[in-house]
Each structure stands twice: as structure tokens, then as C-alpha cells.
C-alpha positions in Angstrom: -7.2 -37.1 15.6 -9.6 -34.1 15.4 -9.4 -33.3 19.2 -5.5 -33.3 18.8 -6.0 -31.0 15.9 -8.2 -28.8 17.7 -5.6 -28.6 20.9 -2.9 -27.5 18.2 -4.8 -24.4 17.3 -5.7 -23.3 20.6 -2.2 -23.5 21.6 -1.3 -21.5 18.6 -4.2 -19.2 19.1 -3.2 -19.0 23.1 0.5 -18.0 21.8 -0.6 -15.6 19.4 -3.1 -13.6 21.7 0.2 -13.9 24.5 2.3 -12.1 21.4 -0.8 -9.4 21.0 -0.9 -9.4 25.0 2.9 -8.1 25.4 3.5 -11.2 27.4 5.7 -12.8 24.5 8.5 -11.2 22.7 8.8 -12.7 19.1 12.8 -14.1 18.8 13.5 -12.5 22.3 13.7 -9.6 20.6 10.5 -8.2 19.5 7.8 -6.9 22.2 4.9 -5.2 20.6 3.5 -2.0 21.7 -0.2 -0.2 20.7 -2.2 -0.9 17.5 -1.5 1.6 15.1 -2.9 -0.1 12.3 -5.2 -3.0 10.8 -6.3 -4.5 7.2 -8.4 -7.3 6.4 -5.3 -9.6 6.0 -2.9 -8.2 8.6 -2.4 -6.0 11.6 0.1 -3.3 12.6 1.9 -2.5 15.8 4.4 -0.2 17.4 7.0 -2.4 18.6 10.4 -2.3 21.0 13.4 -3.9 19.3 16.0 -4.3 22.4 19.0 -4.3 20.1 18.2 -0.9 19.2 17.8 -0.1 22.6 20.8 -1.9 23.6 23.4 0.3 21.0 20.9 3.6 21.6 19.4 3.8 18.2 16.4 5.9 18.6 14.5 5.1 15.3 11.0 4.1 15.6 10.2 0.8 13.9 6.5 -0.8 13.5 6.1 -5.0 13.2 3.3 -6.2 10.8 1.9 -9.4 11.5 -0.6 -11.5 9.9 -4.1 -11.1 11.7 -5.4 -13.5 13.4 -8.0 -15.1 11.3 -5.2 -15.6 8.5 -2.1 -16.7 11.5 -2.1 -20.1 11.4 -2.1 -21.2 7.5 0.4 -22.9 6.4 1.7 -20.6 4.0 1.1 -17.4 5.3 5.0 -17.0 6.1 5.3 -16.9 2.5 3.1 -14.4 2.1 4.5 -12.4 4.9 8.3 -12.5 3.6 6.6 -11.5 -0.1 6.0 -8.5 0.9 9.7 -8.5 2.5 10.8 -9.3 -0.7 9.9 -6.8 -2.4 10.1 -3.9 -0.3 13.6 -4.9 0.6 14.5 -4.2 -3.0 13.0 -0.7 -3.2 15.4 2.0 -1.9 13.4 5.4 -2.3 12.7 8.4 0.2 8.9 8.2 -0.8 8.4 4.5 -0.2 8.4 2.6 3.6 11.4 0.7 4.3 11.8 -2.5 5.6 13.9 -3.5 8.3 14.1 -7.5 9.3 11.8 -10.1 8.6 11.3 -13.0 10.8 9.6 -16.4 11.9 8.8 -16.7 15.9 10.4 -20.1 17.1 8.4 -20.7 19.5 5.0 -19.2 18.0 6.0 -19.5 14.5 4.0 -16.3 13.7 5.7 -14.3 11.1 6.4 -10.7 11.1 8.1 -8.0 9.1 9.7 -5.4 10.6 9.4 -1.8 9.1 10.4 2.1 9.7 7.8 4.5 10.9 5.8 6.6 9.2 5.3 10.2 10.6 2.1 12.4 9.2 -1.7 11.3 8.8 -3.0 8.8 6.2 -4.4 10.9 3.6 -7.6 9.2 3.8 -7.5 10.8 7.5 -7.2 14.3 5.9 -9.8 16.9 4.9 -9.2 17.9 1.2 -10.2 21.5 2.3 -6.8 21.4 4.8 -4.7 20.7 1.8 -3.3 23.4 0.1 -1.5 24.0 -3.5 1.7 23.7 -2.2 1.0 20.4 -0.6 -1.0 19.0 -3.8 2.1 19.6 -5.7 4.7 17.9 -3.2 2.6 14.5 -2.5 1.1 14.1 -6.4 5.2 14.6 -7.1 6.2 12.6 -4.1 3.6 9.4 -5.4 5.0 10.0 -9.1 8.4 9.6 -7.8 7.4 6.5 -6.1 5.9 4.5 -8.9 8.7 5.9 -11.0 10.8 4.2 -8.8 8.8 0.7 -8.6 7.9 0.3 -11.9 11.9 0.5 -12.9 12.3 -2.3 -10.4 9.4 -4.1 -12.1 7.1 -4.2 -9.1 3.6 -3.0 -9.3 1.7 -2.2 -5.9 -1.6 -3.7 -6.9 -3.4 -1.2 -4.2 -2.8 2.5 -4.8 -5.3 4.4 -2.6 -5.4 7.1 0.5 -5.1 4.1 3.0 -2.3 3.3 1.8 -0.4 7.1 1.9 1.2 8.4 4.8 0.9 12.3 4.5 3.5 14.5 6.4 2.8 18.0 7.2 4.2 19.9 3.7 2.4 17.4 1.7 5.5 15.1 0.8 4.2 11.3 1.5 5.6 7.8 1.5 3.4 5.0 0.2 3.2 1.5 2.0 1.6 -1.5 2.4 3.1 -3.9 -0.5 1.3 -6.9 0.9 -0.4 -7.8 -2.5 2.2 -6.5 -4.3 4.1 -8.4 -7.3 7.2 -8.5 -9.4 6.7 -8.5 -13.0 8.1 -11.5 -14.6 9.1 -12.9 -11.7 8.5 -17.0 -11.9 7.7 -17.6 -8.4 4.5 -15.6 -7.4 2.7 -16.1 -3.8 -0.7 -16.5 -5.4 -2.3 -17.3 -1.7 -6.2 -17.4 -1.8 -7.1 -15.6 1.3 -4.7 -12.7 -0.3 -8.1 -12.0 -2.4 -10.0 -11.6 0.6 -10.2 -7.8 0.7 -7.3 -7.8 -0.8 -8.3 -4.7 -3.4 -10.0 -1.2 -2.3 -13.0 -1.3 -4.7 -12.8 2.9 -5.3 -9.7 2.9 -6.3 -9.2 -0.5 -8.6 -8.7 -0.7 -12.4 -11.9 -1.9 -14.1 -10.3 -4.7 -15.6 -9.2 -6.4 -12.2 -12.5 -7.0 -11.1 -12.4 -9.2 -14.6 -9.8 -11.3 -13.5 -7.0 -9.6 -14.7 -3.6 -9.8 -13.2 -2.6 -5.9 -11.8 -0.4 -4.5 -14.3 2.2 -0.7 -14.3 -1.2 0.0 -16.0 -3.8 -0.4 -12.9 -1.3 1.5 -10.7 -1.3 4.3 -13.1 -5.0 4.1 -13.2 -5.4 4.2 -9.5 -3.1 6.9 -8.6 -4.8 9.0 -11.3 -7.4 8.2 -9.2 -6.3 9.7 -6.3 -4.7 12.7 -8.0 -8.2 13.2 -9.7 -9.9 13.4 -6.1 -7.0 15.7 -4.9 -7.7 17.9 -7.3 -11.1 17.7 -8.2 -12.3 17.3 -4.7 -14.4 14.0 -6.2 -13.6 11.1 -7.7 -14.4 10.8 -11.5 -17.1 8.0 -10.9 -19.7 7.8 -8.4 -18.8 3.9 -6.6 -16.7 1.9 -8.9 -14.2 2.4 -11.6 -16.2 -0.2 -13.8 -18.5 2.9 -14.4 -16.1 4.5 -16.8 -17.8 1.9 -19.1 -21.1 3.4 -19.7 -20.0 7.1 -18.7 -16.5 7.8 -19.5 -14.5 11.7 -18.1 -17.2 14.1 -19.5 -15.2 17.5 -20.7 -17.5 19.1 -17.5 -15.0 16.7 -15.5 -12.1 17.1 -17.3 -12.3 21.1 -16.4 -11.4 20.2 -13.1 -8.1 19.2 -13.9 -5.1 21.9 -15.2 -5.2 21.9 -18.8 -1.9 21.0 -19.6 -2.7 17.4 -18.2 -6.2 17.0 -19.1 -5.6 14.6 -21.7 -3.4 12.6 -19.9 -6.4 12.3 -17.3 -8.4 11.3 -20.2 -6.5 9.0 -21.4 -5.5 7.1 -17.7 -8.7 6.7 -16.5 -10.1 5.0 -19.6 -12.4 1.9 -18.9 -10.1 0.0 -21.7 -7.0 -0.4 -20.6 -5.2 -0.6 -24.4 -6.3 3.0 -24.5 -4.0 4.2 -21.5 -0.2 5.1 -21.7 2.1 2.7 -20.1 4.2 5.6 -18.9 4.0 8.4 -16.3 4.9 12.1 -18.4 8.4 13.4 -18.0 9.7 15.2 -14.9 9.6 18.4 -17.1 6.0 17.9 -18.2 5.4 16.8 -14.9 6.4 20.2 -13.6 5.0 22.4 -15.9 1.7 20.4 -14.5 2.7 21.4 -11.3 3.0 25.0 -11.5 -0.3 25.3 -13.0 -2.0 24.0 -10.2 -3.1 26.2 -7.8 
């Protein structure tokens, strides 16, 4: 019984690398191109859709797969069309959109099918080589996006500069809604390898590393983050958000933000999460904040 196990998951493993290889097209369809992108749960390809190329639709589309160590669970096609799920029922300019999802027949390897993105991850991007300009149009492009989620009661989980595409005049799209969930949804996709790596450490609420579910709250808290570093050039903690405990935003620290919005920062990047707003500031507070940025 074991060897007969073991022969199934080197023919899956043999199909899978044959999907990786180009040598199998997923739902004689799908033929992957080059890498463009990896996690510790899935993996990210450039990919040929022949119907597009039948009808002479030039968009370019990406597949994300599950990677390898993760491929052959038995509920990682769950996982997979999660992510689907959600994304499907976000329509904004600043978020990635998905295309098709899908099971292979004959490797059963599920994918997801997505636009895209043009620019550089912001991660990828010197904070020197980003000017006022383009501060103001991705901290406003990543405020729209949330906006946008949180009114469709879905909350990221993993807001950080991996997870930004940057185009060249600073607007960006955020992606990667693979641990993503819908508030008050019943049926959640609470898979345990999905904690393996699952959050970026910099970035993360304090109270997630407690156990926590991710809340509107801990998205706020890590885009503040990010905004923080944009405009402060650090982050307001030296490795981990669970600093803010002993050594909460100092006013030296707070000096680096624009005064109209410094005690927003305060409060948003508190260690105690019953101390932070639950709402981002309005668009016209938002662009007074905006102006004064320079």
C-alpha cells in the first residue's frame, strides 16, 4: 500500500515538473511561460492562453499556481479558488484582476488566472527614486484600494511592498489575496500550511502574532506601515511591530510625518488595537494630507 502511494506522487510530481517544463498545457489551454514570481505558498508565471490568441486579444495574463511543496494536498484547490473568490468580487483600478480559475484534468493542479501587472514591486524600488508626486499618487492609490475592500468586507491579511506593483507615476495596484478573508463569511479556508509564511513579519499587526484573526484593523495598521516608511524613509520600529509595546511613536518620529496626519499616525500604529480608528480619514482630509507632503 505504501509503494502504491509513493508511485501516485511521483506521477503527480512527474506531471507537475511537465506543467513547469512547458511540456504540458493545463486544460489544453494554458502553457506557462518564465517565472516572474514566487512565495512560500505559491509560484507565479507568465502564461499563453490560445483563446486569446485565437480571437487576437493582446492582454497579458499571468497563472498562479500552488508551489510545489504545497501541489499535492488535498485541499489546496480550495485554497487556490479562495483567493478566486475573492478577488473576483473586487472591481477596482488599483487592485489585480482575476481572469479564470481552474483545475487541470489530467494533473489536477489548480491555477488562477490573473491580469498583468506593469511597473516594479515597491519593495524593488529605492525610496530616494520616489519623488512627492509619486508618494502622493500610490499612498492615494493604496487608500482607494482598501477603501474599496473593506466596503466589500474583505481584509487582505498581508499589506506590504511585496505585495505592490508600482507603475512609473507612482499609481500602484495591490495583489496577492492568497490569505485573504471575507468578514462574516461562514465558510472560511482555514488550511494549515496557509500559516507557513503566510504573514511578512515587518509589516504585521502586533496582535496577529497573538493569535488574532486579521481584522480592517491590521490592514490599516500595515499600510500605515508602509506609508510611514514612504515617508519617513524608516519604519517606525526597528524588526517587529510587537515593539510598539515597550516603545510606542516617540513625537521625534512623529515629526516625520505632515502634521495634519500626525495623529492619525499615532493613533494607527498603536500596539493596542482598541486604541486605532476603524476607518481610513475622508477623501478631503485625505487630500489636504496630500498637498502637504512634499
Amino acid at each position: 500500500m505504501k509503494a502504491l502511494q509513493v508511485s501516485k506522487e511521483s506521477i503527480f510530481k512527474d506531471k507537475y515538473q511537465a506543467v513547469l517544463n512547458g511540456n504540458l498545457m493545463l486544460n489544453k489551454r494554458y502553457t506557462l511561460g518564465k517565472k516572474i514570481g514566487e512565495g512560500g505558498l505559491s509560484e507565479v508565471y507568465a502564461v499563453t492562453d490560445i483563446y486569446s490568441q485565437y480571437f487576437e486579444d493582446s492582454r497579458d495574463l499571468v497563472i498562479k499556481m500552488p508551489s510545489s511543496e504545497i501541489a499535492d494536498k488535498k485541499d489546496v484547490a480550495a485554497f487556490v479558488y479562495s483567493e478566486y473568490s475573492l478577488l473576483s468580487s473586487l472591481h477596482h483600478e488599483n487592485i489585480v484582476k482575476a481572469v479564470d480559475f481552474g483545475i487541470d484534468e489530467d494533473s489536477n493542479i489548480p491555477y488562477l488566472i490573473m491580469q498583468k501587472l506593469e511597473g516594479d514591486l515597491l519593495v524593488n524600488i529605492g525610496l530616494h527614486k520616489i519623488d512627492a508626486k509619486m508618494k502622493r499618487n500610490l499612498a492615494s492609490s493604496l487608500y482607494k484600494a482598501m477603501v474599496h475592500m473593506h466596503n466589500k468586507g474583505i481584509v487582505h491579511a498581508d499589506i506590504n511592498p511585496t505585495n505592490i506593483m508600482m507603475g512609473p507615476d507612482g499609481y500602484a495596484q495591490l495583489f496577492d489575496f492568497g490569505i485573504s478573508q471575507s468578514i462574516g463569511t461562514k465558510k472560511r479556508f482555514n488550511l494549515a500550511y496557509k500559516k507557513i509564511n503566510a504573514y511578512n513579519p515587518i509589516y504585521t499587526a502586533p496582535e496577529v502574532f497573538e493569535g488574532k484573526p486579521p481584522s480592517r484593523k491590521t490592514d490599516l495598521f500595515s499600510l500605515a506601515c508602509v506609508l510611514y516608511e514612504l515617508y519617513a524613509g524608516e519604519l517606525p520600529f526597528e524588526k517587529s511591530s510587537r515593539e510598539l509595546q515597550e516603545k510606542p511613536l516617540s513625537k521625534k518620529q512623529l515629526k516625520k510625518i505632515p502634521l495634519i496626519q500626525r495623529s492619525w499616525f499615532k493613533k494607527i500604529l498603536s500596539y493596542d488595537p482598541n486604541q486605532r480608528p476603524e476607518k481610513i480619514p475622508s477623501c478631503i482630509r485625505f487630500k489636504s494630507y496630500l498637498d502637504s507632503c512634499t
